[in-house]
C-alpha positions in Angstrom: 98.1 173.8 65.0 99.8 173.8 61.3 100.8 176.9 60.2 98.8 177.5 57.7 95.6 176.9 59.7 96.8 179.3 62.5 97.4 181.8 59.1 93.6 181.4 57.7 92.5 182.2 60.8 90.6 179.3 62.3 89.1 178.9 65.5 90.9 177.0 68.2 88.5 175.7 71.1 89.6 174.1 74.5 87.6 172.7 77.4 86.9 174.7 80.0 88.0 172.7 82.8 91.6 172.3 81.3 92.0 176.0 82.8 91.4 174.3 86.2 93.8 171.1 85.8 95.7 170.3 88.6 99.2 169.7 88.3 99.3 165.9 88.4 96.8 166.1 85.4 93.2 165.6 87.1 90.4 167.7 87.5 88.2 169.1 90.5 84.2 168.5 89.9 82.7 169.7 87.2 80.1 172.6 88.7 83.5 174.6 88.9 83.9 174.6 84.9 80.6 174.3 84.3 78.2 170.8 83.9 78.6 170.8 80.3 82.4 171.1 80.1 82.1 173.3 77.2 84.7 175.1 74.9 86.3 178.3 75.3 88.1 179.9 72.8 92.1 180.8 72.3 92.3 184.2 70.7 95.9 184.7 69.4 97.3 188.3 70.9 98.8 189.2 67.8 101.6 191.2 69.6 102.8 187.9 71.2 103.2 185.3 68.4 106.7 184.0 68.3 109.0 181.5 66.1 110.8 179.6 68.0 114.8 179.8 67.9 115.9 177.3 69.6 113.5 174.3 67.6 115.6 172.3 65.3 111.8 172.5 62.7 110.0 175.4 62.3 107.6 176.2 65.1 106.0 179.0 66.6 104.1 180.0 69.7 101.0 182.4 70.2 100.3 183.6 73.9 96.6 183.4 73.7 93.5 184.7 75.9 90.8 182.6 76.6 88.0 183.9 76.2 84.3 182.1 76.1 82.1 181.7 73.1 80.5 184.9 73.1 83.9 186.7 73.0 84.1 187.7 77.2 87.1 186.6 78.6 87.0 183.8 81.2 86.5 184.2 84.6 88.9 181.3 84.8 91.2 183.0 82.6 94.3 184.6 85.0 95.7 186.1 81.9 92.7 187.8 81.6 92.5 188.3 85.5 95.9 190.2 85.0 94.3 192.2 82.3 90.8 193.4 84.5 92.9 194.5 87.1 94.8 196.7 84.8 91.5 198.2 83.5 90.7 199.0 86.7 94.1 201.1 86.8 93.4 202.3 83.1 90.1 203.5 84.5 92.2 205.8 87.4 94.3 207.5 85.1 97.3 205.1 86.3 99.8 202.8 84.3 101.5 199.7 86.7 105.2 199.4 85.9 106.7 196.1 86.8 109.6 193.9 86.8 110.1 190.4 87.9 113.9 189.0 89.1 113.5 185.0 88.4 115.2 182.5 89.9 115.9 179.0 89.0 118.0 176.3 89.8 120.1 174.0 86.8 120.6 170.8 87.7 122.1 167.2 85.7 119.1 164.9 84.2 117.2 163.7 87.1 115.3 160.4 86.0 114.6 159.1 88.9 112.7 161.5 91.6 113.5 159.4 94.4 117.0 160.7 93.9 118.1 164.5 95.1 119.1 167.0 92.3 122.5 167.7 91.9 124.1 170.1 89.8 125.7 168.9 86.5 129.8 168.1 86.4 131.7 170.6 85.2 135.0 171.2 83.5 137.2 170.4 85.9 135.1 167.1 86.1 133.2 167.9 89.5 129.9 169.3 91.1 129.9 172.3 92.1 129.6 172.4 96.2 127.6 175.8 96.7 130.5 178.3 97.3 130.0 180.3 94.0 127.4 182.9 94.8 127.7 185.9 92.4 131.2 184.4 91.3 132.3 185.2 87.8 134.0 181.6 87.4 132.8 179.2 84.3 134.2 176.2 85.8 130.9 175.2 85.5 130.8 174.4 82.4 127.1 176.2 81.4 128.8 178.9 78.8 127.7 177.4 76.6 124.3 176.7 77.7 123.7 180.2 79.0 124.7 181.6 75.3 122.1 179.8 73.8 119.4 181.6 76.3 121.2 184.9 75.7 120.7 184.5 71.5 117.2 183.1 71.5 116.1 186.1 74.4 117.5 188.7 71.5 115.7 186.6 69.1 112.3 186.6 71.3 112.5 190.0 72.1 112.5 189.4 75.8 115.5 192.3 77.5 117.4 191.4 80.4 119.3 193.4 82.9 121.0 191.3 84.9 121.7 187.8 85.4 124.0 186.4 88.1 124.8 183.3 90.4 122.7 183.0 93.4 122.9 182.1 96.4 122.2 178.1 96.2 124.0 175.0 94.6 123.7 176.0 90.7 121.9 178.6 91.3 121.1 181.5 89.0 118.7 184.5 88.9 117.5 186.9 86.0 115.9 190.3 86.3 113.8 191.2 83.2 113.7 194.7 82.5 111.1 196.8 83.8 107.9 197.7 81.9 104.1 197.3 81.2 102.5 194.6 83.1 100.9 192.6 80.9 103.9 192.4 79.0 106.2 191.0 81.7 104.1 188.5 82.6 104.2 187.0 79.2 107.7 187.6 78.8 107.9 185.9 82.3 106.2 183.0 81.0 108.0 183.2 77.8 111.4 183.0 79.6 110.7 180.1 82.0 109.5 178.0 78.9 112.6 179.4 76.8 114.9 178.2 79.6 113.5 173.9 80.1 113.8 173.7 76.2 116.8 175.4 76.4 118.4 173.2 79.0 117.5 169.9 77.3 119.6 170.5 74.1 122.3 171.2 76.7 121.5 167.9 78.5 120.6 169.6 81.5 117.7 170.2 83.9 116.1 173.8 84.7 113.8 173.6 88.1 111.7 176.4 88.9 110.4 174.8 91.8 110.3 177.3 94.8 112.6 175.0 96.8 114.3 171.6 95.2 117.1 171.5 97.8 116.9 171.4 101.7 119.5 173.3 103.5 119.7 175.8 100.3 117.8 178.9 99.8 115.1 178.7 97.4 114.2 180.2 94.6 111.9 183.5 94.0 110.1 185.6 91.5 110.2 188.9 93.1 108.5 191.7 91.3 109.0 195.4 91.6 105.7 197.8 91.2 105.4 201.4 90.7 102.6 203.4 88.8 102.7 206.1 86.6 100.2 208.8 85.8 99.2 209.3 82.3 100.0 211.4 80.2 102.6 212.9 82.4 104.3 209.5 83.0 105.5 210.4 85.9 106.0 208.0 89.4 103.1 209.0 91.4 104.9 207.6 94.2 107.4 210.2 94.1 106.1 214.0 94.3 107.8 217.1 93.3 110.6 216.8 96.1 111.3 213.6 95.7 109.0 213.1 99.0 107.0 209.3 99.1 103.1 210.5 98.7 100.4 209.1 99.9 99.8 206.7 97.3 102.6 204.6 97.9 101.7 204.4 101.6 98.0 203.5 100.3 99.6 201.0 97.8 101.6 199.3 100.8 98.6 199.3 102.9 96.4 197.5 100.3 99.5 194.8 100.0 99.8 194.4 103.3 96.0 194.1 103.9 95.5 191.2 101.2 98.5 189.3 101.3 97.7 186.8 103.9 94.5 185.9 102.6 96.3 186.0 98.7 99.0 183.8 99.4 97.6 180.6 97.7 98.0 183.2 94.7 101.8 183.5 95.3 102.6 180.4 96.8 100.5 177.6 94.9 102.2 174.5 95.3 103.4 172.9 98.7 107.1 172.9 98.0 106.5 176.8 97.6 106.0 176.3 101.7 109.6 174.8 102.1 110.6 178.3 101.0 108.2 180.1 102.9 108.9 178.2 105.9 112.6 177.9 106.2 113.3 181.7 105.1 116.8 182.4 103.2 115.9 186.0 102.2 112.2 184.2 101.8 110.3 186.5 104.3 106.8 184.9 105.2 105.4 188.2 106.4 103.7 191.6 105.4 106.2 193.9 106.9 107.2 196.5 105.1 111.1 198.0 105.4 113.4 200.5 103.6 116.1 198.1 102.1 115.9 195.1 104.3 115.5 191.7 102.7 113.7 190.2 105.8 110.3 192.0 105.0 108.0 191.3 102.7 107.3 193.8 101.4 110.8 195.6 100.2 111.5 199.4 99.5 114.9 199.4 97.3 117.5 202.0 97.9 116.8 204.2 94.9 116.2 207.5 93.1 112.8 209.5 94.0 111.7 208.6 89.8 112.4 205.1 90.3 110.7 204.5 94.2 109.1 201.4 93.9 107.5 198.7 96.5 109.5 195.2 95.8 106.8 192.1 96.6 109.1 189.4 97.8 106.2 186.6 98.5 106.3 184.7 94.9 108.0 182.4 94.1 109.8 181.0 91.2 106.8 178.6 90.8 104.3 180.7 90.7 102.0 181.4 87.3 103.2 185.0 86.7 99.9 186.7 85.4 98.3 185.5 88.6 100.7 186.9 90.9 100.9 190.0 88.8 97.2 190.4 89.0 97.0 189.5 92.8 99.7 192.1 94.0 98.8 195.0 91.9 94.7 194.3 92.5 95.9 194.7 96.3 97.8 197.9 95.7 95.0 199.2 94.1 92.7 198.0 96.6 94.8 200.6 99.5 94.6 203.2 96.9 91.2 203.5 96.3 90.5 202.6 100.4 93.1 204.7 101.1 94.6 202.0 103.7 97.5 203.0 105.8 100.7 200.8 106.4 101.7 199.9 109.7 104.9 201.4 111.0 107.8 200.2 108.7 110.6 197.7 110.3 114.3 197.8 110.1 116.9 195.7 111.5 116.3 192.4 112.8 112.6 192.6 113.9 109.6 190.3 115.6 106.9 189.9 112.9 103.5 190.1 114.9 100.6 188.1 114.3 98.8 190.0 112.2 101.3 191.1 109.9 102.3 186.6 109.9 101.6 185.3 106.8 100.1 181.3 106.1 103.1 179.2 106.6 101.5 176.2 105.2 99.3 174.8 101.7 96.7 173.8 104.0 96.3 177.5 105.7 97.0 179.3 102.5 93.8 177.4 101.2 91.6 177.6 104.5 92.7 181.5 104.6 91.7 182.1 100.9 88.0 180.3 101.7 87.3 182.7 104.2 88.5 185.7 102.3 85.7 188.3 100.8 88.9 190.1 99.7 89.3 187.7 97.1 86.1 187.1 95.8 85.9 191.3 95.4 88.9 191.0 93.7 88.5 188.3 91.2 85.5 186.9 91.7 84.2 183.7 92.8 84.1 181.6 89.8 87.9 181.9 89.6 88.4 182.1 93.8 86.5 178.4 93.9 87.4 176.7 91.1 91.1 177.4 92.4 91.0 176.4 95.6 89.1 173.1 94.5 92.1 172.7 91.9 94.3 173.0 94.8 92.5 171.1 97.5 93.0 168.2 95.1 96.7 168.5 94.9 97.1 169.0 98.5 95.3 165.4 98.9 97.6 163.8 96.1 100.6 164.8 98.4 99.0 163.7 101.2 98.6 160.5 99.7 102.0 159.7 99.4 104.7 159.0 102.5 107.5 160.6 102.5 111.1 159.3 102.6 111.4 161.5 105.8 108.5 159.2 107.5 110.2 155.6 106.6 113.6 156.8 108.2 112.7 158.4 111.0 109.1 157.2 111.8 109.6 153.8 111.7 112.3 153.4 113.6 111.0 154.9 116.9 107.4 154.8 116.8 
């Protein structure tokens, strides 16, 4: 849109069955977005409109909601998901505070997707192999690229706290500083988008996919929840001792209760199974534990004021206002149910069958049909029209056979 369109205020309409695309571009039927395919409307949150630092010409970007004609937000909106489940909280007396830890993987230009990433040369003129996790070496040869996220952040607004080399082959993670809810997921957004046009001035390659490499961990978008009360502002999960209260038991309960049927919500992709499946610190359960990165559910070691409940399920693909809305909605759900955890875990442990979580795209989708959890929670506009969306990627993958299948397959079958 120019600029001084955007300026004179005038009204930007999109299809409503663009908020269901699939991710090859197609479309599920059209009784999901309605017969008519009609227009929504993008309402520009004026506390999110942004020039854009790193664009050579002037451009800017306005996170929008999408709201339909006669000015209710859509059903199919998760944006405005995100913000109904916060008004649920609003309507409590309770404020969410969040923070999401994103990782992501840089790789060279990858032209051809029949060939495996790999990680760009650097200055000592080779790849690196995988043995720098957390290491302060720049032998990689990404100062400069990582500047130029560090200046346009400042110049975006968007705080970090931390940022450090993970685990996997050009690996790297960020942790965006805690905060309202609404707010991180648009800064999530904004950061993910930041860092792909970010990466090709650089000639490089930014993959949030929730697992690009085999034999590599993958890559995850954690988020830490706690709730504050207000006008006191203080963590109702802590009470005047610094004791956990009931709430955060009821909070853990509700999470545990919804997260098998919501993983489609965390996990929306089939690669985000490759993660799930082959778990490097990628726990595909709804355990909870004090400090132990094989549950699911994740208690850091803290102070009573910041006790929080860590959701280690998402991943680095998945669309952050969803998630957002999907794990607090459950927390919420415990509270007002007042659902009790089961026994928490520590150590190595045997996950049990009801606390197992979908391991595949396929379950994740059956699991969410059968759900009245869902539909209570968002509805069944937005519950159908997703899984139809998702159904149809599921079949384009299925459509295609795998390298895997040609080497192994057809020589001993």
């Amino acid at each position: 849109m120019t600029a001084a369109g955007f300026l004179e205020g005038r009204r930007l309409q999109l299809a409503r069955g663009v908020l269901l695309q699939c991710i090859m571009g197609g479309y599920p039927a059209a009784k999901f977005y309605g017969r008519d395919d009609g227009d929504l409307v993008l309402n520009a949150d004026p506390a999110q409109v942004y020039r854009l630092p790193w664009s050579s010409s002037p451009r800017a970007l306005a996170i929008c909601d999408a709201d339909e004609l006669d000015g209710r937000s859509s059903g199919l909106s998760t944006r405005g998901l995100l913000k109904q489940v916060l008004a649920r909280y609003t309507d409590q007396g309770l404020q969410p505070v969040v923070a999401t830890e994103l990782e992501f993987f840089i790789f060279a230009p990858n032209p051809d997707p029949q060939q495996p990433f790999v990680p760009p040369v650097g200055l000592d003129g080779r790849r690196e192999d995988g043995a720098s996790a957390f290491s302060v070496s720049s032998n990689n040869g990404l100062r400069p690229f990582f500047a130029e996220v560090y200046r346009c952040m400042a110049a975006l607004g968007l705080p970090r706290d931390t940022v450090m080399h993970e685990m996997g082959v050009s690996q790297f993670e960020i942790n965006l500083w805690h905060g309202d809810a609404l707010l991180l997921a648009d800064q999530t957004f904004l950061f993910k988008h930041l860092l792909k046009e970010v990466a090709l001035k650089h000639g490089l390659t930014v993959v949030c996919m929730a697992k690009p490499l085999p034999h590599t961990p993958g890559s995850s978008m954690h988020i830490h929840q706690s709730l504050v009360a207000h006008g006191s502002g203080g963590n109702i999960f802590s009470d005047e001792n610094g004791q956990a209260t009931p709430a955060f038991y009821h909070f853990i309960g509700g999470q545990q209760a919804a997260m098998a049927d919501l993983t489609l919500l965390f996990a929306p992709h089939v690669n985000s199974y490759q993660r799930l499946c082959h778990p490097f610190a990628s726990p595909n359960n709804a355990c909870w534990s004090e400090d132990n990165r094989a549950a699911g559910l994740r208690i850091p070691a803290s102070s009573p004021a910041a006790r929080r409940v860590e959701n280690r399920l998402p991943g680095a693909d998945a669309n952050p206002y969803l998630a957002l809305a999907a794990s607090l909605a459950a927390g919420l759900h415990g509270i007002e149910r007042q659902l009790q955890p089961s026994e928490p875990l520590q150590g190595e442990f045997v996950v049990t069958d009801e606390l197992t979580l979908p391991c595949t795209m396929h379950a994740a989708i059956e699991r969410l049909k059968r759900s009245p959890l869902a539909l209570e929670l968002f509805g069944g506009e937005f519950i159908e029209g997703y899984i139809a969306s998702k159904t149809l990627e599921l079949r384009s993958y299925c459509d295609e056979i795998s390298p895997w299948e040609r080497r192994v397959l057809a020589a001993h079958v």
